[in-house]
C-alpha positions as YAML, in Angstrom:
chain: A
units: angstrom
residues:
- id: 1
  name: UNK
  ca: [-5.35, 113.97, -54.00]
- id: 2
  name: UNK
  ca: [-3.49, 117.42, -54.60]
- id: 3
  name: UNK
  ca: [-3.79, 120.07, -57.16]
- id: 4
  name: UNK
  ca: [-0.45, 122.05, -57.35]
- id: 5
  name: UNK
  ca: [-0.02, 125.72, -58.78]
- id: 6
  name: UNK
  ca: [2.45, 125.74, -61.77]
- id: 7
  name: UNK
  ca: [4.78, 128.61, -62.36]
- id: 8
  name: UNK
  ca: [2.46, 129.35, -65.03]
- id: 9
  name: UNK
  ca: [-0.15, 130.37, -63.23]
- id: 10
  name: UNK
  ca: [-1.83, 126.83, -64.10]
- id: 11
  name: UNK
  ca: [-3.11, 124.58, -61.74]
- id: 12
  name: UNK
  ca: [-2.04, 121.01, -62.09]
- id: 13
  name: UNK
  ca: [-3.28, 117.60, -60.49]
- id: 14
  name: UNK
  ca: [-5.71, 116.54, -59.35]
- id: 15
  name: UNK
  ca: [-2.98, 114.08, -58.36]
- id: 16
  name: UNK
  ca: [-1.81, 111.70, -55.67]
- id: 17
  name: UNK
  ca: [0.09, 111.96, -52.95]
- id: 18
  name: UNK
  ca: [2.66, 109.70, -54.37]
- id: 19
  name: UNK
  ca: [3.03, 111.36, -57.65]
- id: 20
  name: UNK
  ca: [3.91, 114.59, -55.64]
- id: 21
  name: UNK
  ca: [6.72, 112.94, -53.77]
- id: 22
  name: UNK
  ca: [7.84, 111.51, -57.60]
- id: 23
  name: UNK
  ca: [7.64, 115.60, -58.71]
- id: 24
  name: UNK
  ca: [9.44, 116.24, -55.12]
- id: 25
  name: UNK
  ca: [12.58, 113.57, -55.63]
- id: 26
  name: UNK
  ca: [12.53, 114.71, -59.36]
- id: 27
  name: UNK
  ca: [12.99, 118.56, -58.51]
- id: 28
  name: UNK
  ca: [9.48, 119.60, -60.32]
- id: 29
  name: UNK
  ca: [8.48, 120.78, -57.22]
- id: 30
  name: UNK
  ca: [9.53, 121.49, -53.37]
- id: 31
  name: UNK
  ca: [8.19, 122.35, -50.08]
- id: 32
  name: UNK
  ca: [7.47, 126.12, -51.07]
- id: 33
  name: UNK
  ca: [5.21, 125.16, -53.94]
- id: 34
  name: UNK
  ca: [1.88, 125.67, -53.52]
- id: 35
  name: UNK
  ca: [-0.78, 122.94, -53.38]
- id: 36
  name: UNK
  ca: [-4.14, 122.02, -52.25]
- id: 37
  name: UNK
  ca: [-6.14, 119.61, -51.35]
- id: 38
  name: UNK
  ca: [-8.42, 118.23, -54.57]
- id: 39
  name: UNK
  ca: [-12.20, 120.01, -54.02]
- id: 40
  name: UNK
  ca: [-10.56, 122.68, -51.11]
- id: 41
  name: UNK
  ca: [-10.30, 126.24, -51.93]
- id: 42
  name: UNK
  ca: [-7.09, 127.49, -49.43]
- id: 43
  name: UNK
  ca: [-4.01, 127.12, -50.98]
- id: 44
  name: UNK
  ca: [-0.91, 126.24, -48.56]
- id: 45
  name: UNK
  ca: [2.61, 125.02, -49.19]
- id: 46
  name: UNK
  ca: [3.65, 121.53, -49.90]
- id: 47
  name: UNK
  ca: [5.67, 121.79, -46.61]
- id: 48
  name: UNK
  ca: [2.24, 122.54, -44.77]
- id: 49
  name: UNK
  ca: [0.66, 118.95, -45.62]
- id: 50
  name: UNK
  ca: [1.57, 116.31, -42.75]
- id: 51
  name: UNK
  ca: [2.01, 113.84, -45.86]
- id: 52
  name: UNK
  ca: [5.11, 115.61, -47.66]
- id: 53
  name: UNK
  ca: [6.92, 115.96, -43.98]
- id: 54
  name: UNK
  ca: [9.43, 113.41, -44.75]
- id: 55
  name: UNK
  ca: [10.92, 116.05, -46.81]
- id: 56
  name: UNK
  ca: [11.31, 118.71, -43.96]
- id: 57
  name: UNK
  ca: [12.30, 116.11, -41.77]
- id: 58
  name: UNK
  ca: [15.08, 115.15, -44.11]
- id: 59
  name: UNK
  ca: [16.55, 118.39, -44.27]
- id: 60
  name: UNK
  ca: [16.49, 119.30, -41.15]
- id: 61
  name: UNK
  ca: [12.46, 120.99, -41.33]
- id: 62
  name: UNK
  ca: [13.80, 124.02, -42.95]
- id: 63
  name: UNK
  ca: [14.75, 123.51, -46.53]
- id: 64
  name: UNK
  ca: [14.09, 121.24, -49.02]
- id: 65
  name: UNK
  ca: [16.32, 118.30, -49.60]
- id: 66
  name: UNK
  ca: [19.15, 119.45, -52.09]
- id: 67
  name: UNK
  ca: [17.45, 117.42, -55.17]
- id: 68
  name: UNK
  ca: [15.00, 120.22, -55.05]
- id: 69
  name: UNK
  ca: [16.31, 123.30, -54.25]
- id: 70
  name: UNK
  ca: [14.35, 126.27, -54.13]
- id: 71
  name: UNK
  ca: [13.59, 128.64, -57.26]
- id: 72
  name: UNK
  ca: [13.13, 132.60, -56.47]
- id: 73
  name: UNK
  ca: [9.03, 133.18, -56.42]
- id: 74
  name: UNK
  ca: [10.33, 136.87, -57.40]
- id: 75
  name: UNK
  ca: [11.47, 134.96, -60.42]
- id: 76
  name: UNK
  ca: [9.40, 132.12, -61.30]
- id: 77
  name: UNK
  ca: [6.28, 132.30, -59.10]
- id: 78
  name: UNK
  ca: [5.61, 129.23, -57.56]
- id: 79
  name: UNK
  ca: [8.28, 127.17, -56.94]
- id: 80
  name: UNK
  ca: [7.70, 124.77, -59.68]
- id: 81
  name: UNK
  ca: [10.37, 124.50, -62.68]
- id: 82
  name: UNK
  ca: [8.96, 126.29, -65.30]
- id: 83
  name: UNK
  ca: [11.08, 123.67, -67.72]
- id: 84
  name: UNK
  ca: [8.94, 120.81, -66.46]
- id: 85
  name: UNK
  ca: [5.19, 122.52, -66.24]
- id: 86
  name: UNK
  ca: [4.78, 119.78, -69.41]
- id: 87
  name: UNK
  ca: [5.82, 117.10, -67.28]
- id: 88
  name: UNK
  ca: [2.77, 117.85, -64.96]
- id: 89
  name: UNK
  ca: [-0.97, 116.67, -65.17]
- id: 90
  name: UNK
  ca: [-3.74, 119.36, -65.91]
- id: 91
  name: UNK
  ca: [-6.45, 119.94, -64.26]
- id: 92
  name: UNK
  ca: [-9.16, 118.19, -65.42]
- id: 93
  name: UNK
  ca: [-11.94, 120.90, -66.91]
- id: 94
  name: UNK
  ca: [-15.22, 121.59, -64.51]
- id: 95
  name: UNK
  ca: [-18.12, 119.56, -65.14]
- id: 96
  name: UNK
  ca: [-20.22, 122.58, -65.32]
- id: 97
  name: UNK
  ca: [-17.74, 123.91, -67.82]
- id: 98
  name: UNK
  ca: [-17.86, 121.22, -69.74]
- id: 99
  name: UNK
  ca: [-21.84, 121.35, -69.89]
- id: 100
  name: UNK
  ca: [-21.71, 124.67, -70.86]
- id: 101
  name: UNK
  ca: [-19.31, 124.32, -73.72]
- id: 102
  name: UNK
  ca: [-22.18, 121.43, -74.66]
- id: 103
  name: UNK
  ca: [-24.75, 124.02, -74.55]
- id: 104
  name: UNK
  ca: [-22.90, 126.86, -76.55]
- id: 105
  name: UNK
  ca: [-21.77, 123.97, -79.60]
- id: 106
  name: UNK
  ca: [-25.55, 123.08, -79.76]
- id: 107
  name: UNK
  ca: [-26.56, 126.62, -79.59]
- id: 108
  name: UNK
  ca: [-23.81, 127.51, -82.29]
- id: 109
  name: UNK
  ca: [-25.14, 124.64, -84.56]
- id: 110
  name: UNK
  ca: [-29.08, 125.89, -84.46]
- id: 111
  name: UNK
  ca: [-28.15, 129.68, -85.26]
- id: 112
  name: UNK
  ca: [-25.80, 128.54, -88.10]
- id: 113
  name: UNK
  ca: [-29.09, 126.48, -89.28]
- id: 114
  name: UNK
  ca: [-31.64, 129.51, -88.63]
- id: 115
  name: UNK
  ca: [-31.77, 131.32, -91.88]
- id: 116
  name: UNK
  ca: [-32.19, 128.23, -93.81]
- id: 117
  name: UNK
  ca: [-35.13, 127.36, -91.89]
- id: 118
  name: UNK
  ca: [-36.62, 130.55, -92.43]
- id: 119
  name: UNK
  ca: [-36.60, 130.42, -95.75]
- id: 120
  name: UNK
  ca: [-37.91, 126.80, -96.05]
- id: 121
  name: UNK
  ca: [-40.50, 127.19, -93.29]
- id: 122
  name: UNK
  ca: [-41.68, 130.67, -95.81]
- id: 123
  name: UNK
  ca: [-41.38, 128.39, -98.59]
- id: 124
  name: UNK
  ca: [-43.73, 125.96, -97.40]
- id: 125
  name: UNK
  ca: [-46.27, 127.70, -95.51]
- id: 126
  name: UNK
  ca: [-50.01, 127.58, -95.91]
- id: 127
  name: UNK
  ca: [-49.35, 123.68, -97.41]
- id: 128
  name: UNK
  ca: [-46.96, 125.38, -100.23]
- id: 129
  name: UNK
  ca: [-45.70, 122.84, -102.44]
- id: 130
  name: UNK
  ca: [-41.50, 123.09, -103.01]
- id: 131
  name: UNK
  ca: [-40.14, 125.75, -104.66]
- id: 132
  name: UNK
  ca: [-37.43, 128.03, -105.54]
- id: 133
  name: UNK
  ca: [-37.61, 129.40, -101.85]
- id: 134
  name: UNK
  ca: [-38.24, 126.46, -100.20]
- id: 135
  name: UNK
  ca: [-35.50, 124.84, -101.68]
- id: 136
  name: UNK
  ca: [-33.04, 127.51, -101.49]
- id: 137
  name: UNK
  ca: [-33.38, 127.23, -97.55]
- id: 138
  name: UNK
  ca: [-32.48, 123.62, -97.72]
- id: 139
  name: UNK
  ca: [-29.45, 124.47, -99.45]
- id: 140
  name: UNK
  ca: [-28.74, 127.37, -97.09]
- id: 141
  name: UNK
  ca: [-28.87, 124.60, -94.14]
- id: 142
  name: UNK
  ca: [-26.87, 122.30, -95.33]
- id: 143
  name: UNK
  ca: [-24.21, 125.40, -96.12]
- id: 144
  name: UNK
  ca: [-24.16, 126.35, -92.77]
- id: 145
  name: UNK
  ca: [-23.93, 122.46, -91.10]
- id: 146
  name: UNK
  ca: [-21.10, 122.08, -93.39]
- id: 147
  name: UNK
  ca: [-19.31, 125.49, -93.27]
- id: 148
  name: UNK
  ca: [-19.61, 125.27, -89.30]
- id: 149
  name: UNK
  ca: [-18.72, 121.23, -89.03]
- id: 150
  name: UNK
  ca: [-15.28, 122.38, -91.14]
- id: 151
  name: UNK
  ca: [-14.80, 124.85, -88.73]
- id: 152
  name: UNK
  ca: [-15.32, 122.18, -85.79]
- id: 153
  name: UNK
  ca: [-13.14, 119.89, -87.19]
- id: 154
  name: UNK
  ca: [-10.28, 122.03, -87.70]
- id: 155
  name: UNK
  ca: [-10.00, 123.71, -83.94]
- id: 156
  name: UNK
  ca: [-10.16, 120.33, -83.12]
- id: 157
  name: UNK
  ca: [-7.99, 118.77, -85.16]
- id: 158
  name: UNK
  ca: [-5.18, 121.84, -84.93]
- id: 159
  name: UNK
  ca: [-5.67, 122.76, -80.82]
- id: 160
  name: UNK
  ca: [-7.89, 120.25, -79.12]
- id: 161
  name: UNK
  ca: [-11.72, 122.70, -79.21]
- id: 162
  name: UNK
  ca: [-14.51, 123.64, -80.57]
- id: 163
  name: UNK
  ca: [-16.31, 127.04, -80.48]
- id: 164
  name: UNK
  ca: [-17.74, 126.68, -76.95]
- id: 165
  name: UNK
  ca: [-14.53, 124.54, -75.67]
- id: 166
  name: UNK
  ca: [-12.59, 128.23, -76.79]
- id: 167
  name: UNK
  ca: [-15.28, 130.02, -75.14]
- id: 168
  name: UNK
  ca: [-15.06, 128.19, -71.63]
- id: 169
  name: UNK
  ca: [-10.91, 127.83, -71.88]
- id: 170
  name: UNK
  ca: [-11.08, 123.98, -72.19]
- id: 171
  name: UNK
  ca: [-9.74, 121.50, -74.42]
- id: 172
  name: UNK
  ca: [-9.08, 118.33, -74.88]
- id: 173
  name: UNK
  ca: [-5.75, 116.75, -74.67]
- id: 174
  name: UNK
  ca: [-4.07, 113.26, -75.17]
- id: 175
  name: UNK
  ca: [-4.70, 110.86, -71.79]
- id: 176
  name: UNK
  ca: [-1.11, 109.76, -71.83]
- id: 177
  name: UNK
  ca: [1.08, 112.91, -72.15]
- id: 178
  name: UNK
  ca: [-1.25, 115.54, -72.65]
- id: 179
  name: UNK
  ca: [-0.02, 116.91, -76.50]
- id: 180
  name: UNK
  ca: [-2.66, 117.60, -79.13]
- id: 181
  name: UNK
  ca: [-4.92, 114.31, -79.75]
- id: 182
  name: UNK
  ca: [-5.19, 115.74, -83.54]
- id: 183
  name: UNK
  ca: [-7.51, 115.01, -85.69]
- id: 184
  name: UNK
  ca: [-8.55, 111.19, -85.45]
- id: 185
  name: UNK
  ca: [-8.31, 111.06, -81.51]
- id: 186
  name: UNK
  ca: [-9.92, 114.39, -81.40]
- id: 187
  name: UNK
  ca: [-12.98, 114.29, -84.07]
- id: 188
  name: UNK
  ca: [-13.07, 110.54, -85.54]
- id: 189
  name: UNK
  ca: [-12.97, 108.48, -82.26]
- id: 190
  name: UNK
  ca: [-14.22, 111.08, -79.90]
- id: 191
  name: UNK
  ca: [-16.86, 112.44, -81.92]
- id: 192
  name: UNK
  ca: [-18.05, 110.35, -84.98]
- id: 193
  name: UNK
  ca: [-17.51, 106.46, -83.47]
- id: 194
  name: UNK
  ca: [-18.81, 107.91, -80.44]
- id: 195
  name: UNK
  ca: [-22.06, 109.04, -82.48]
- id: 196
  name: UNK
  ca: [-22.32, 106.11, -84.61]
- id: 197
  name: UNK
  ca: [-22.45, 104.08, -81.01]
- id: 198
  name: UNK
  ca: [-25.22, 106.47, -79.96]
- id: 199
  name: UNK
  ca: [-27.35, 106.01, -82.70]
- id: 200
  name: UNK
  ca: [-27.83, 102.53, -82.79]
- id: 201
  name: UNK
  ca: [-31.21, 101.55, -81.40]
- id: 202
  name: UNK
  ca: [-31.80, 100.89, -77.51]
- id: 203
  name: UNK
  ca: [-28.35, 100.25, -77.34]
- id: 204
  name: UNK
  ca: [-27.39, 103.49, -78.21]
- id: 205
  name: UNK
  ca: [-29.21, 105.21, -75.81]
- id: 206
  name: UNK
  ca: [-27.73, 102.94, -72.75]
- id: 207
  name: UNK
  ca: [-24.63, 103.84, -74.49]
- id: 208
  name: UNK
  ca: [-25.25, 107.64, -74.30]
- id: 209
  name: UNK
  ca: [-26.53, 107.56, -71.00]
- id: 210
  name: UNK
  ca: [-23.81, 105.65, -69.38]
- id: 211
  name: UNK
  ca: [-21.25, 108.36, -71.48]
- id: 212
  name: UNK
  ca: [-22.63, 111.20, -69.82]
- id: 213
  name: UNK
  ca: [-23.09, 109.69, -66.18]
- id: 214
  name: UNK
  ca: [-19.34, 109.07, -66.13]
- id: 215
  name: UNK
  ca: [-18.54, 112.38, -65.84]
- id: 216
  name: UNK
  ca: [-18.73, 112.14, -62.37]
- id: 217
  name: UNK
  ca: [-15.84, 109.79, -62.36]
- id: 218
  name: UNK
  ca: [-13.12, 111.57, -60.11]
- id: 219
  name: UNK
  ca: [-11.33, 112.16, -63.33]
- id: 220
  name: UNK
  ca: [-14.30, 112.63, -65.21]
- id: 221
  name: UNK
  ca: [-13.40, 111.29, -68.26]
- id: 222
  name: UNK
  ca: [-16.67, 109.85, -70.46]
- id: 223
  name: UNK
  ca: [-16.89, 106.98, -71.98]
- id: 224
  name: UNK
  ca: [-15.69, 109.01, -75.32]
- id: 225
  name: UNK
  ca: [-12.75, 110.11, -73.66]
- id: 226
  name: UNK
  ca: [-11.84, 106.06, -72.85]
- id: 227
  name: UNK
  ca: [-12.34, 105.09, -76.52]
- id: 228
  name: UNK
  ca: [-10.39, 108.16, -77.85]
- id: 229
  name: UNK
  ca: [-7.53, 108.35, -75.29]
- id: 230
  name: UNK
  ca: [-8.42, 111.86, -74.25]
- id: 231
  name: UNK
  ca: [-9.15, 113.91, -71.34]
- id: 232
  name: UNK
  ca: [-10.67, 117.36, -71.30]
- id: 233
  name: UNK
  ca: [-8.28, 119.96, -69.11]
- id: 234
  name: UNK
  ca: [-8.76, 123.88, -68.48]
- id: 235
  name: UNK
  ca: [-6.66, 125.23, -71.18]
...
Protein backbone atom coordinates (compact mmCIF):
# COMPACT_ATOMS: atom_id res chain seq x y z
CA UNK A 1 0.00 0.00 0.00
CA UNK A 2 1.28 3.63 -0.95
CA UNK A 3 0.32 7.04 0.14
CA UNK A 4 1.33 9.59 -2.62
CA UNK A 5 1.90 13.47 -2.07
CA UNK A 6 -0.54 15.54 -4.28
CA UNK A 7 0.50 18.79 -5.82
CA UNK A 8 -1.61 20.15 -3.23
CA UNK A 9 0.28 19.52 -0.57
CA UNK A 10 -2.31 16.57 0.27
CA UNK A 11 -1.43 13.22 0.83
CA UNK A 12 -3.40 10.65 -1.03
CA UNK A 13 -3.76 6.71 -0.74
CA UNK A 14 -3.44 4.69 1.29
CA UNK A 15 -3.59 2.79 -2.01
CA UNK A 16 -2.34 -0.25 -3.87
CA UNK A 17 0.28 -0.91 -5.82
CA UNK A 18 -1.89 -1.51 -8.76
CA UNK A 19 -3.92 1.57 -8.52
CA UNK A 20 -0.54 3.52 -8.73
CA UNK A 21 0.46 1.89 -11.97
CA UNK A 22 -3.50 2.82 -13.15
CA UNK A 23 -2.49 6.75 -11.91
CA UNK A 24 1.07 5.97 -13.73
CA UNK A 25 -0.48 4.72 -17.37
CA UNK A 26 -3.17 7.49 -16.82
CA UNK A 27 -0.53 10.41 -16.41
CA UNK A 28 -1.81 11.34 -12.64
CA UNK A 29 1.39 10.58 -11.59
CA UNK A 30 5.16 9.54 -12.68
CA UNK A 31 8.36 8.35 -11.38
CA UNK A 32 9.29 11.83 -9.73
CA UNK A 33 6.18 11.88 -7.58
CA UNK A 34 6.57 11.32 -4.26
CA UNK A 35 5.20 8.32 -2.34
CA UNK A 36 5.52 6.19 0.62
CA UNK A 37 5.00 3.26 1.94
CA UNK A 38 1.39 3.13 4.02
CA UNK A 39 2.49 3.46 8.07
CA UNK A 40 6.43 4.68 6.94
CA UNK A 41 7.46 8.13 7.58
CA UNK A 42 10.45 8.72 4.61
CA UNK A 43 9.13 9.90 1.64
CA UNK A 44 11.00 8.71 -1.73
CA UNK A 45 10.08 8.83 -5.39
CA UNK A 46 7.82 6.49 -7.19
CA UNK A 47 10.95 5.58 -9.29
CA UNK A 48 12.70 4.50 -5.89
CA UNK A 49 10.11 1.53 -5.17
CA UNK A 50 11.38 -1.88 -6.86
CA UNK A 51 7.49 -2.33 -7.68
CA UNK A 52 6.98 0.77 -10.15
CA UNK A 53 10.47 -0.29 -12.05
CA UNK A 54 8.72 -1.47 -15.04
CA UNK A 55 8.30 2.11 -15.73
CA UNK A 56 12.11 3.05 -15.65
CA UNK A 57 12.81 0.03 -17.36
CA UNK A 58 10.48 1.02 -20.15
CA UNK A 59 12.02 4.17 -20.78
CA UNK A 60 15.17 3.40 -20.70
CA UNK A 61 15.58 3.96 -16.39
CA UNK A 62 15.73 7.60 -16.86
CA UNK A 63 12.43 9.15 -17.68
CA UNK A 64 9.12 8.30 -17.43
CA UNK A 65 7.32 6.64 -20.26
CA UNK A 66 5.89 9.49 -22.56
CA UNK A 67 2.11 8.89 -21.21
CA UNK A 68 3.42 10.60 -18.17
CA UNK A 69 5.70 13.10 -18.76
CA UNK A 70 7.13 15.07 -16.17
CA UNK A 71 5.52 18.42 -14.67
CA UNK A 72 8.10 21.24 -13.33
CA UNK A 73 8.16 20.73 -9.22
CA UNK A 74 9.20 24.63 -9.55
CA UNK A 75 5.71 24.76 -10.91
CA UNK A 76 3.42 22.31 -9.53
CA UNK A 77 5.23 20.65 -6.60
CA UNK A 78 5.04 17.16 -6.77
CA UNK A 79 4.74 15.76 -9.89
CA UNK A 80 1.15 14.95 -9.73
CA UNK A 81 -1.43 16.82 -12.20
CA UNK A 82 -2.93 19.26 -10.24
CA UNK A 83 -6.18 18.75 -12.77
CA UNK A 84 -6.61 15.22 -11.46
CA UNK A 85 -5.82 15.66 -7.42
CA UNK A 86 -9.95 14.80 -7.48
CA UNK A 87 -9.33 11.76 -9.26
CA UNK A 88 -7.14 10.53 -6.26
CA UNK A 89 -8.14 8.76 -2.91
CA UNK A 90 -7.64 10.72 0.46
CA UNK A 91 -6.10 9.76 3.12
CA UNK A 92 -8.14 8.21 5.41
CA UNK A 93 -8.29 10.55 8.84
CA UNK A 94 -6.07 9.18 12.03
CA UNK A 95 -7.80 7.10 14.40
CA UNK A 96 -6.61 9.22 17.16
CA UNK A 97 -7.98 12.16 15.23
CA UNK A 98 -10.97 10.79 14.83
CA UNK A 99 -11.29 10.03 18.72
CA UNK A 100 -10.51 13.32 19.45
CA UNK A 101 -13.02 15.00 17.22
CA UNK A 102 -15.43 12.34 19.37
CA UNK A 103 -14.23 13.86 22.48
CA UNK A 104 -14.47 17.65 21.48
CA UNK A 105 -18.47 16.99 19.88
CA UNK A 106 -19.28 15.42 23.35
CA UNK A 107 -17.48 18.07 25.16
CA UNK A 108 -19.21 20.79 22.87
CA UNK A 109 -22.67 19.17 23.62
CA UNK A 110 -22.22 19.23 27.73
CA UNK A 111 -21.01 23.03 27.78
CA UNK A 112 -23.90 24.01 25.41
CA UNK A 113 -26.14 22.08 28.18
CA UNK A 114 -24.26 23.70 31.33
CA UNK A 115 -26.21 26.78 32.09
CA UNK A 116 -29.42 25.02 31.88
CA UNK A 117 -28.36 22.65 34.41
CA UNK A 118 -27.37 25.25 36.65
CA UNK A 119 -30.32 26.76 36.80
CA UNK A 120 -32.44 23.55 37.23
CA UNK A 121 -30.01 21.92 39.66
CA UNK A 122 -30.58 25.79 41.79
CA UNK A 123 -34.10 25.30 41.13
CA UNK A 124 -34.40 22.12 42.75
CA UNK A 125 -32.06 22.06 45.51
CA UNK A 126 -32.70 21.27 49.14
CA UNK A 127 -35.87 18.88 47.66
CA UNK A 128 -37.35 22.25 45.93
CA UNK A 129 -40.43 21.49 44.24
CA UNK A 130 -40.54 22.97 40.26
CA UNK A 131 -40.59 26.34 39.68
CA UNK A 132 -40.07 29.33 37.65
CA UNK A 133 -36.21 28.63 37.91
CA UNK A 134 -36.24 25.21 37.72
CA UNK A 135 -38.15 25.23 34.78
CA UNK A 136 -36.52 27.96 33.02
CA UNK A 137 -33.25 25.72 33.03
CA UNK A 138 -35.09 22.99 31.31
CA UNK A 139 -36.00 25.26 28.68
CA UNK A 140 -32.48 26.71 28.54
CA UNK A 141 -31.27 22.92 27.83
CA UNK A 142 -33.30 22.05 25.41
CA UNK A 143 -32.32 25.66 23.62
CA UNK A 144 -28.93 24.84 23.59
CA UNK A 145 -29.36 20.81 22.33
CA UNK A 146 -31.36 22.29 19.64
CA UNK A 147 -29.47 25.52 18.71
CA UNK A 148 -26.14 23.33 18.71
CA UNK A 149 -27.82 20.01 16.86
CA UNK A 150 -28.88 22.82 13.94
CA UNK A 151 -25.54 23.83 13.91
CA UNK A 152 -24.32 20.04 13.59
CA UNK A 153 -26.51 19.31 11.02
CA UNK A 154 -25.73 22.04 8.80
CA UNK A 155 -21.62 21.68 8.68
CA UNK A 156 -22.57 18.40 7.98
CA UNK A 157 -24.97 18.61 5.64
CA UNK A 158 -23.09 21.74 3.63
CA UNK A 159 -19.09 20.39 4.07
CA UNK A 160 -18.98 16.93 5.52
CA UNK A 161 -18.11 18.12 9.82
CA UNK A 162 -19.01 18.90 12.83
CA UNK A 163 -17.39 21.29 15.38
CA UNK A 164 -14.58 18.93 16.46
CA UNK A 165 -14.30 17.27 12.76
CA UNK A 166 -13.36 21.38 11.82
CA UNK A 167 -11.22 21.44 14.76
CA UNK A 168 -9.04 18.24 13.89
CA UNK A 169 -9.17 19.05 9.80
CA UNK A 170 -11.32 15.92 9.06
CA UNK A 171 -14.40 15.24 7.31
CA UNK A 172 -16.30 12.96 5.94
CA UNK A 173 -16.68 12.32 2.33
CA UNK A 174 -18.70 10.04 -0.09
CA UNK A 175 -16.97 6.22 -0.27
CA UNK A 176 -17.32 6.17 -4.01
CA UNK A 177 -15.92 9.49 -5.36
CA UNK A 178 -15.22 11.39 -2.45
CA UNK A 179 -17.83 14.71 -3.07
CA UNK A 180 -19.95 15.94 -0.18
CA UNK A 181 -22.24 12.95 1.26
CA UNK A 182 -24.86 15.94 2.11
CA UNK A 183 -27.23 15.81 4.31
CA UNK A 184 -28.95 12.24 4.39
CA UNK A 185 -25.57 10.27 3.88
CA UNK A 186 -23.95 12.63 6.24
CA UNK A 187 -26.52 13.12 9.34
CA UNK A 188 -29.64 10.67 8.63
CA UNK A 189 -27.78 7.36 7.83
CA UNK A 190 -24.53 8.09 9.52
CA UNK A 191 -25.80 9.60 12.53
CA UNK A 192 -29.55 9.05 13.37
CA UNK A 193 -30.10 5.18 11.84
CA UNK A 194 -26.84 4.61 13.25
CA UNK A 195 -28.27 5.78 16.80
CA UNK A 196 -31.57 4.30 16.49
CA UNK A 197 -29.43 0.81 15.90
CA UNK A 198 -27.53 1.64 19.09
CA UNK A 199 -30.28 2.09 21.22
CA UNK A 200 -32.08 -0.92 20.86
CA UNK A 201 -31.57 -3.21 23.82
CA UNK A 202 -28.54 -5.80 23.99
CA UNK A 203 -28.48 -5.60 20.48
CA UNK A 204 -27.60 -2.23 20.37
CA UNK A 205 -24.79 -2.39 22.40
CA UNK A 206 -23.14 -5.44 20.24
CA UNK A 207 -24.01 -3.09 17.55
CA UNK A 208 -22.03 -0.15 19.05
CA UNK A 209 -19.28 -2.12 20.06
CA UNK A 210 -18.63 -3.87 16.86
CA UNK A 211 -18.97 0.03 15.17
CA UNK A 212 -16.23 1.28 17.08
CA UNK A 213 -13.83 -1.87 16.93
CA UNK A 214 -13.85 -1.52 13.14
CA UNK A 215 -11.93 1.31 13.14
CA UNK A 216 -9.04 -0.64 13.05
CA UNK A 217 -9.99 -1.93 9.69
CA UNK A 218 -6.99 -0.88 7.33
CA UNK A 219 -9.39 1.61 5.95
CA UNK A 220 -10.99 2.22 9.05
CA UNK A 221 -14.24 2.80 8.05
CA UNK A 222 -17.07 1.88 11.01
CA UNK A 223 -19.81 0.15 10.64
CA UNK A 224 -21.65 3.78 10.17
CA UNK A 225 -19.47 4.59 7.47
CA UNK A 226 -20.68 1.01 5.58
CA UNK A 227 -24.39 1.86 6.06
CA UNK A 228 -23.92 5.55 4.99
CA UNK A 229 -21.42 5.14 2.10
CA UNK A 230 -18.86 7.37 3.73
CA UNK A 231 -15.37 7.50 4.74
CA UNK A 232 -13.76 10.02 7.03
CA UNK A 233 -10.43 11.71 5.21
CA UNK A 234 -8.00 14.58 6.56
CA UNK A 235 -9.56 17.53 5.02
Amino acid sequence: MFTIMGADGKEYGPVTAGKVHEWIAAGRANLQSKARRYEETEWKTLGDFPEFGEFGANSGGTTPPAAVSPVSTAVAGPVIAVAANASLERTPAGRGTRLLAQIIDGLTSLITALPGGALLLIGTAGGRQFGPLAIAGIGLIALGVLTLLGIQIYLLSTCGQTIGKKLMDVRIVSFDDESNPGFVKAFLLRVFVNGLIGAVPILGFVYSLTDILFIFRDDRRCLHDLIAGTKVVKA
